[in-house]
DRENRO-134245 format. One record per residue (C-alpha): residue number from 1; residue in three letters; x, y, z. Coordinates in nm, 4 decimals, decimal comma, m for minus. Example, Ala and Ser with C-alpha at 12.3 -4.5 7.8 and 13.67 -1.06 7.14 Angstrom:
+-----+-----+----------+----------+----------+
:   n : res :        X :        Y :        Z :
+-----+-----+----------+----------+----------+
:   1 : ALA :   1,2300 :  m0,4500 :   0,7800 :
:   2 : SER :   1,3670 :  m0,1060 :   0,7140 :
+-----+-----+----------+----------+----------+
REM end
This chain:
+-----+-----+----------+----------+----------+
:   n : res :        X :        Y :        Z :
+-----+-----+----------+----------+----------+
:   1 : UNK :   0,0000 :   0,0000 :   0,0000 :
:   2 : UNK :   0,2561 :   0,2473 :   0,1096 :
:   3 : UNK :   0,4270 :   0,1469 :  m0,2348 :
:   4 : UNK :   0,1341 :   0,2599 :  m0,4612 :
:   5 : UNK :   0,0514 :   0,5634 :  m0,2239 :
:   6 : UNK :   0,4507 :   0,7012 :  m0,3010 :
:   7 : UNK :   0,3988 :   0,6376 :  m0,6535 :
:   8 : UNK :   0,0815 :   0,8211 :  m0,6830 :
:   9 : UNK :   0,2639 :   1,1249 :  m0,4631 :
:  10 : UNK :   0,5490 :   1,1076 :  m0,6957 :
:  11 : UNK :   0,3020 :   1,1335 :  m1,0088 :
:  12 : UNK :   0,1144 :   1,4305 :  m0,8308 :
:  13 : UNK :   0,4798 :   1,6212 :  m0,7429 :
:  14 : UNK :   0,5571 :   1,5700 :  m1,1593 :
:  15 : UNK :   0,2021 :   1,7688 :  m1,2111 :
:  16 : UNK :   0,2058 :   2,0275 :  m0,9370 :
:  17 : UNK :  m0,0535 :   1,8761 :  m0,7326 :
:  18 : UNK :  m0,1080 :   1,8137 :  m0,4175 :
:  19 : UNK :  m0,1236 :   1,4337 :  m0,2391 :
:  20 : UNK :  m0,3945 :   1,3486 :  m0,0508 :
:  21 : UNK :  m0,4048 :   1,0332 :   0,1205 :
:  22 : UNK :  m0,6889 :   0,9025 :   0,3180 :
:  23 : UNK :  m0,5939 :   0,6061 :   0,5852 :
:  24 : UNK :  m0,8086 :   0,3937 :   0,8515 :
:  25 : UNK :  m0,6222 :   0,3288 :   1,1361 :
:  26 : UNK :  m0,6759 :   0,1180 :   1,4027 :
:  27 : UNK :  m1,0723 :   0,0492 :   1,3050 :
:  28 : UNK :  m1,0987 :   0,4629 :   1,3119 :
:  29 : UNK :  m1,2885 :   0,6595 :   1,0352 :
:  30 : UNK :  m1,0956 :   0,7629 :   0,7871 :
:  31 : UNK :  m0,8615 :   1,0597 :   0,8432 :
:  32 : UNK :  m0,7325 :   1,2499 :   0,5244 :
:  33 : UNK :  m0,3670 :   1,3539 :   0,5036 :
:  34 : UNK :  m0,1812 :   1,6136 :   0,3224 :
:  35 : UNK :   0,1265 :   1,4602 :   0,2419 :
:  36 : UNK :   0,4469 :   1,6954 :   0,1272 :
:  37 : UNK :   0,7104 :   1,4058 :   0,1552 :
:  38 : UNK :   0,7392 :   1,0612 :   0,1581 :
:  39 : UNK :   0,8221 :   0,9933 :   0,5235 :
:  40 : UNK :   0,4738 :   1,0776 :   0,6086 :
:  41 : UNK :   0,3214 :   0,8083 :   0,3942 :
:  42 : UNK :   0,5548 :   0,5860 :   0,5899 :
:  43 : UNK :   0,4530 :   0,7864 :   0,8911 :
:  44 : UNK :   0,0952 :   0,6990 :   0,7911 :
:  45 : UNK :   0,1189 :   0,3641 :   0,7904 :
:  46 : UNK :   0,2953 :   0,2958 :   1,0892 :
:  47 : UNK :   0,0950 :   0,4639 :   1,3225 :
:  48 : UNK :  m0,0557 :   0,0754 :   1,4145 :
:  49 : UNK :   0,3068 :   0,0353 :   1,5543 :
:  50 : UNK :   0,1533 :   0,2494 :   1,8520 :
:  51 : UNK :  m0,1495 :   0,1334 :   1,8592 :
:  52 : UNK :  m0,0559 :   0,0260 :   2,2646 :
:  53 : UNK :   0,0026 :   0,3890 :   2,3238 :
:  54 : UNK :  m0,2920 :   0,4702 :   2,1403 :
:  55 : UNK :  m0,5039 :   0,2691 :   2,2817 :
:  56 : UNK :  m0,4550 :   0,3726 :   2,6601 :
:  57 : UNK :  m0,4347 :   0,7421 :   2,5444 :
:  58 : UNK :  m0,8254 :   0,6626 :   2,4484 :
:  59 : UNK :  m0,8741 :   0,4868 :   2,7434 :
:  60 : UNK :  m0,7839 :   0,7717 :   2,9612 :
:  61 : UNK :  m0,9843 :   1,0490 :   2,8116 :
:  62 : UNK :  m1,3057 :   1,1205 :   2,9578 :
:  63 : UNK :  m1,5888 :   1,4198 :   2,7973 :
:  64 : UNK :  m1,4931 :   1,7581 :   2,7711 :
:  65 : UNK :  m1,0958 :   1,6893 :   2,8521 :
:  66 : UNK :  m0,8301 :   1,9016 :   2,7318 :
:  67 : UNK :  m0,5324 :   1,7540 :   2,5870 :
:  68 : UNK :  m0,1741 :   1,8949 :   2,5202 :
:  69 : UNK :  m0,0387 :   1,6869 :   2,2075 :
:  70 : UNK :   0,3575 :   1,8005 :   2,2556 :
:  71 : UNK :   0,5188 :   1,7289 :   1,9178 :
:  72 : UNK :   0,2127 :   1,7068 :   1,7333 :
:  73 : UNK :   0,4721 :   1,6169 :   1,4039 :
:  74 : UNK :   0,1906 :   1,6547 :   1,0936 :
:  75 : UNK :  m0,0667 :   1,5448 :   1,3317 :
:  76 : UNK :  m0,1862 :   1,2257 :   1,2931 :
:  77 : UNK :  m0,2154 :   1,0913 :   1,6581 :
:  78 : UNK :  m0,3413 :   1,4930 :   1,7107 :
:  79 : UNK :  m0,6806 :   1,3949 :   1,4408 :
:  80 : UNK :  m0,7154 :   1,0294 :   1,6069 :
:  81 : UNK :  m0,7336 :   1,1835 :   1,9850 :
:  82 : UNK :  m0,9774 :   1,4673 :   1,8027 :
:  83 : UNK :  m1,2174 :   1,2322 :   1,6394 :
:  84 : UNK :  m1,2610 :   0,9344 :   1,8896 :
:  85 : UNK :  m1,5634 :   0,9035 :   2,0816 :
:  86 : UNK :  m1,6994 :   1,2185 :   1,8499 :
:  87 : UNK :  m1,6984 :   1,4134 :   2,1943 :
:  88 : UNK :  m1,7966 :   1,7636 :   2,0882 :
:  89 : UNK :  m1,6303 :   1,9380 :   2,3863 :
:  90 : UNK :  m1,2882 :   1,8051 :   2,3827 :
:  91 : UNK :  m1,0303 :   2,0342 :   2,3194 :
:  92 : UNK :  m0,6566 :   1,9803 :   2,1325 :
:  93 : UNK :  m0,3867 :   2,1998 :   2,1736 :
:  94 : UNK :  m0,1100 :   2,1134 :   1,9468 :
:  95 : UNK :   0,2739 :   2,1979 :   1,9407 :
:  96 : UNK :   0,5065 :   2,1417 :   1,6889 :
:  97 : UNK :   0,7681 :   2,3818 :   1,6173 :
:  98 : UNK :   0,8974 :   2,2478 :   1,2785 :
:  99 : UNK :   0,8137 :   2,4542 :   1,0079 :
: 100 : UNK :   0,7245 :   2,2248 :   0,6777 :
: 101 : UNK :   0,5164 :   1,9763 :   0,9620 :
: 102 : UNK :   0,3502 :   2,2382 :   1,1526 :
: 103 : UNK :   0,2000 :   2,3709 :   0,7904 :
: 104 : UNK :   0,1331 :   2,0229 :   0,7406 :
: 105 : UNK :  m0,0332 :   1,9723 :   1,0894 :
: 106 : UNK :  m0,2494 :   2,3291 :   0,9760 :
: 107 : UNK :  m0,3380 :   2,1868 :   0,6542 :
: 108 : UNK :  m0,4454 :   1,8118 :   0,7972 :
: 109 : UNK :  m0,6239 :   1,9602 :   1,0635 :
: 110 : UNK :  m0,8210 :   2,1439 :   0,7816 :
: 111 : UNK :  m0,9154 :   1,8883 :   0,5642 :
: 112 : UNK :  m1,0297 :   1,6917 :   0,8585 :
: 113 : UNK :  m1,2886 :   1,9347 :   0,9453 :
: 114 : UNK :  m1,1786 :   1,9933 :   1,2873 :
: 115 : UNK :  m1,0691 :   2,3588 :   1,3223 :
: 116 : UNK :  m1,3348 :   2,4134 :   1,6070 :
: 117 : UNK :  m1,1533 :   2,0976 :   1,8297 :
: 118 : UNK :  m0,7922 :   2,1464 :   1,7632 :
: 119 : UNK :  m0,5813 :   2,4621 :   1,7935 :
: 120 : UNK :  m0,1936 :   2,3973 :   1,6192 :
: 121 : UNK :   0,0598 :   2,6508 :   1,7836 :
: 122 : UNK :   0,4334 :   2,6426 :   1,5870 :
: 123 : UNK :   0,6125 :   2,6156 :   1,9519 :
: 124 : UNK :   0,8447 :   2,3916 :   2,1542 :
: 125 : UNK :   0,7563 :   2,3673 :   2,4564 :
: 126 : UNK :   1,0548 :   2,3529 :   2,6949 :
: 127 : UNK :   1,2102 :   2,4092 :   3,0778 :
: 128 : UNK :   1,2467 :   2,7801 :   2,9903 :
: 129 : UNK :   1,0587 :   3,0584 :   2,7991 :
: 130 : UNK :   1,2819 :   3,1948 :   2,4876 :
: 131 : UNK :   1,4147 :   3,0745 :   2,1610 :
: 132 : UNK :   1,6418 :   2,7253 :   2,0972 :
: 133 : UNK :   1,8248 :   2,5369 :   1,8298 :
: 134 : UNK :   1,6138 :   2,2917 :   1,6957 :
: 135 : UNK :   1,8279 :   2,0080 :   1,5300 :
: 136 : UNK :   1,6615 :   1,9067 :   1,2160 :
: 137 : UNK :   1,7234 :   1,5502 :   1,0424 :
: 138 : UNK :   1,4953 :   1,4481 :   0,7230 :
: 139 : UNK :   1,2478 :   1,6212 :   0,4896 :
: 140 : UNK :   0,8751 :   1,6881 :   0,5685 :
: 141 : UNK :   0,7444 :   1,4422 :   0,8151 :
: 142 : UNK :   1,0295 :   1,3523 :   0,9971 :
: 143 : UNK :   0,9296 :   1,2852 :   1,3500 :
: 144 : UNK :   1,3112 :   1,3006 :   1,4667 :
: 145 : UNK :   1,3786 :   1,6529 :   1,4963 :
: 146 : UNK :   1,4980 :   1,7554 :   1,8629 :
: 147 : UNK :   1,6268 :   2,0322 :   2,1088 :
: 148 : UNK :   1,8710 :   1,8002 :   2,2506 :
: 149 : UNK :   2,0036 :   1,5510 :   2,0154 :
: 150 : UNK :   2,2352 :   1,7454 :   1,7777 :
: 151 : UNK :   2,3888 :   1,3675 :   1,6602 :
: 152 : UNK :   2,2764 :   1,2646 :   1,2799 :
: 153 : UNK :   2,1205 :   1,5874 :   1,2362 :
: 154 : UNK :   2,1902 :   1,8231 :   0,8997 :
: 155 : UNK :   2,1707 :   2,1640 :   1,0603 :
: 156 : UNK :   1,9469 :   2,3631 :   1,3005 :
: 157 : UNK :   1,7286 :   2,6317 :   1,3132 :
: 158 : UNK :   1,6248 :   2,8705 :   1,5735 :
: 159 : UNK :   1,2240 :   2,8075 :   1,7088 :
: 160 : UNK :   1,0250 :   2,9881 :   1,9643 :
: 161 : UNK :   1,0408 :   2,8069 :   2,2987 :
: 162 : UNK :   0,7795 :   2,8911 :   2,5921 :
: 163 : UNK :   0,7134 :   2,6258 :   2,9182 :
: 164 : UNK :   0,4033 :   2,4857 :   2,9465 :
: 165 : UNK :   0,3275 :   2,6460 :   3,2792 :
: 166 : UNK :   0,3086 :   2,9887 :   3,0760 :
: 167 : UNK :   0,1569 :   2,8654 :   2,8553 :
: 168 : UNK :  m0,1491 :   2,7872 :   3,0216 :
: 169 : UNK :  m0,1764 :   3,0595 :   3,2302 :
: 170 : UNK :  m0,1370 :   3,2808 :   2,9384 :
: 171 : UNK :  m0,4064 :   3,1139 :   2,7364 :
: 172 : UNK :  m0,6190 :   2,9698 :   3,0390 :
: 173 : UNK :  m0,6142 :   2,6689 :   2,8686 :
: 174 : UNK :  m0,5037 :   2,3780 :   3,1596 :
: 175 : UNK :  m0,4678 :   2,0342 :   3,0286 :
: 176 : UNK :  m0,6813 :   1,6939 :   3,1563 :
: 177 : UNK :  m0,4294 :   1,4771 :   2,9542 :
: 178 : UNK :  m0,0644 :   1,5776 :   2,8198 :
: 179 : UNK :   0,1042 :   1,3282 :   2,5353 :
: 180 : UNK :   0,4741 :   1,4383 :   2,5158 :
: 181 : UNK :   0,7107 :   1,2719 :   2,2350 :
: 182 : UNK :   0,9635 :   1,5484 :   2,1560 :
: 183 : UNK :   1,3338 :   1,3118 :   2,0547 :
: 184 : UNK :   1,5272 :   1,3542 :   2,3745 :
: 185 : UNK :   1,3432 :   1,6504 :   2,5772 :
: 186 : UNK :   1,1029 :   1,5257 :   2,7693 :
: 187 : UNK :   1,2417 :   1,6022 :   3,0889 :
: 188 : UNK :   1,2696 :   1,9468 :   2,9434 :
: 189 : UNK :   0,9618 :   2,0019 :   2,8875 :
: 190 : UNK :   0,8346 :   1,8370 :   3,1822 :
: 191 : UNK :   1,0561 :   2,0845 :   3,3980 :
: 192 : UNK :   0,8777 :   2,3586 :   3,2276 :
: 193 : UNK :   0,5252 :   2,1893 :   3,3480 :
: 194 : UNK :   0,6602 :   2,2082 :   3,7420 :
: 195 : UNK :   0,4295 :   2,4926 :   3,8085 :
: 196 : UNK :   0,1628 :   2,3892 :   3,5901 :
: 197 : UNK :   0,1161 :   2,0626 :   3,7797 :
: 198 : UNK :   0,1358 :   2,2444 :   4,0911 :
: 199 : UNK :  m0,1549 :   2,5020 :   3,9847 :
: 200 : UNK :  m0,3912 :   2,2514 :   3,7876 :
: 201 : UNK :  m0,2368 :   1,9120 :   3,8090 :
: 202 : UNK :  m0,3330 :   1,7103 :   3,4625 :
: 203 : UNK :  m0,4280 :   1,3969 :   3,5184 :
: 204 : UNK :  m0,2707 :   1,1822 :   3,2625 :
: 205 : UNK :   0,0700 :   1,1998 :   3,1295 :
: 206 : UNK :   0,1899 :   1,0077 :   2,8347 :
: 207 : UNK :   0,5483 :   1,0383 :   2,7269 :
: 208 : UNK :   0,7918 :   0,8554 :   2,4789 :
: 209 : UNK :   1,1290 :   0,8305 :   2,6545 :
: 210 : UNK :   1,4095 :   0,7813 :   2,3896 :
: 211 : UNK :   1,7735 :   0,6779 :   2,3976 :
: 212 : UNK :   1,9001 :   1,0076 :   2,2800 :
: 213 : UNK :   1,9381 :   1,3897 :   2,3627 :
: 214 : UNK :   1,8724 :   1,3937 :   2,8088 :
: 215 : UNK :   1,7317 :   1,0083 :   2,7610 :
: 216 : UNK :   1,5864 :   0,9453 :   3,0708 :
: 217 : UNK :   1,7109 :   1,2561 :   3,2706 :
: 218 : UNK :   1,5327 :   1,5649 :   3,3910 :
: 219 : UNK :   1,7691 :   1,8853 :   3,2484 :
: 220 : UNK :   1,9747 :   2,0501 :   3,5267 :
: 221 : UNK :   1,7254 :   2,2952 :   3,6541 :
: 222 : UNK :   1,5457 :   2,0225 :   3,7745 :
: 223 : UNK :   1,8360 :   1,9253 :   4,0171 :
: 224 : UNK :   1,7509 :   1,9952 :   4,3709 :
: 225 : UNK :   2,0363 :   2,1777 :   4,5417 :
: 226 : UNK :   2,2505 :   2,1495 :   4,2609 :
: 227 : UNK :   2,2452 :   1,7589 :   4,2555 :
: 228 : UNK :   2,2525 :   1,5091 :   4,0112 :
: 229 : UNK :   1,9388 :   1,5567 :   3,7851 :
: 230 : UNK :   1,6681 :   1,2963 :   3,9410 :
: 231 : UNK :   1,5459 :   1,0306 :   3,6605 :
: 232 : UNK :   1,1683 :   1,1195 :   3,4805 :
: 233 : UNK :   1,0253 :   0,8314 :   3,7032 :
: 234 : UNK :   1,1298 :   0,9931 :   4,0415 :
: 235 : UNK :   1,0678 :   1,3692 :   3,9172 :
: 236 : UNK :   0,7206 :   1,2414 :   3,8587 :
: 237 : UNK :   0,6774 :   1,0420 :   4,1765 :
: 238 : UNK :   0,7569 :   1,2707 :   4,3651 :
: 239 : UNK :   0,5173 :   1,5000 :   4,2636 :
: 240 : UNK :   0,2491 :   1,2373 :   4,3127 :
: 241 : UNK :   0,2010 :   1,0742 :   3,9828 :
: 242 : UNK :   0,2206 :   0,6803 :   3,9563 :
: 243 : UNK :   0,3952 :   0,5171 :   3,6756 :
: 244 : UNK :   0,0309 :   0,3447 :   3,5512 :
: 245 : UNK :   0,1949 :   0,1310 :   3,2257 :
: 246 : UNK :   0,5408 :   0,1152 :   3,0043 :
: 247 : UNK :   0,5339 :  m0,0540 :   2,6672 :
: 248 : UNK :   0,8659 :  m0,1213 :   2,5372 :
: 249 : UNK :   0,9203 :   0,1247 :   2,1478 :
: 250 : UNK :   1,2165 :   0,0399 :   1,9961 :
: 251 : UNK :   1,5589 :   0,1662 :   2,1782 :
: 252 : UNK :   1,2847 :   0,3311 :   2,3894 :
: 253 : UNK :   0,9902 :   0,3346 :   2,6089 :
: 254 : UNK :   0,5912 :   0,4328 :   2,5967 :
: 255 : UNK :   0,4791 :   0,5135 :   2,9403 :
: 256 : UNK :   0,1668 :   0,6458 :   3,1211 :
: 257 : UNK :   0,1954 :   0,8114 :   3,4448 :
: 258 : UNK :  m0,1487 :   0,8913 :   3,6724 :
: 259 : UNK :  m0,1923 :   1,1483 :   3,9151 :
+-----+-----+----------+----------+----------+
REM end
């Protein structure tokens, strides 16, 4: 399938037109996707590789929940959390601070129909509020861009950067469920949530940890006293979140934490 779908996109770049692909994942209606390279038809098809994730992410929401989807890529797990359970007052807030996938994200978000559900921001969310090198490696689609894993990239550029805490007081917009995969930063961004979770606490965290950039590390600032930066598990639990489920992704891990 993936086969025929680049061939068609390959036709359409030869005429000046634009792909669009529609795709069924996991059972769901079908979601229709702009696609500007051909890692996203890849992209497309994979996204049963996470169905675990997936899956519990559904499982968690309940009516009416806000959700932060932190590196939102072109969007696809951003339309699936939008459309299931056709909940009319669920709210998305997506970041992705990649140019060429956050237009994607726009234009996917469009042809969905759901403009009145999900609000795409061109952002990083981080520990502190400013701008930051964002390492880029691939074309359009590439979920594998990151703040802190410079290895294997081709060059950087500079993307606006605000915490999550500001964020949400700035917009009054104070997330039920967060889903974090941002290539190495998690404990970034997670630093940059400390207030946040004091304030509002969401109630569901859902985070890819990957073998690259601070791994499984909270950044410095998160280091009591000056000590050695406490691990994502024990940031968390300590702030009274239980590790609820870890799925094993690759060099990685999928986990869910619960407050």
């Amino acid at each position: 399938m993936s086969t025929v779908d680049t061939l068609r996109f390959l036709a359409d770049r030869l005429r000046g037109r634009e792909t669009i692909l529609e795709i069924s994942p996991l059972g769901e209606r079908p979601l229709r996707l702009a696609i500007a390279g051909r890692r996203e038809i890849r992209r497309a098809h994979e996204v049963g590789l996470e169905a675990p994730l997936i899956g519990r992410i559904f499982e968690a929401m309940q009516p009416g929940d806000h959700i932060f989807d932190i590196g939102a890529n072109i969007g696809v797990l951003t339309l699936l959390m939008a459309r299931h359970g056709n909940d009319p007052d669920r709210r998305i807030t997506a970041f992705e601070p990649e140019p060429r996938n956050f237009a994607q994200l726009e234009r996917n978000v469009e042809l969905n129909d759901l403009g009145a559900c999900v609000t795409p921001h061109r952002m990083a969310l981080g520990a502190s509020e400013g701008e930051a090198d964002l390492f880029i490696r691939g074309g359009p689609g590439e979920g594998r861009h990151s703040l802190t894993a410079r290895s294997g990239s081709t060059g950087s550029i500079r993307v606006p950067v605000r915490t999550a805490s500001a964020f949400a007081r700035t917009h009054d917009r104070w997330p039920d469920v967060v889903k974090i995969d941002v290539e190495g930063a998690e404990g970034q961004v997670l630093a940059g949530m400390a207030s946040l979770i004091e304030e509002r606490r969401p109630r569901d965290i859902f985070l890819e940890i990957h073998a690259k950039g601070d791994e499984d590390r909270m950044p410095a600032v998160a280091a009591p006293g000056g000590g050695p930066a406490p691990t994502i598990d024990e940031w968390l639990t300590g702030r009274g979140y239980e590790r609820a489920w870890a799925d094993p992704r690759g060099s990685g891990e999928h986990r869910h934490y619960r407050g």
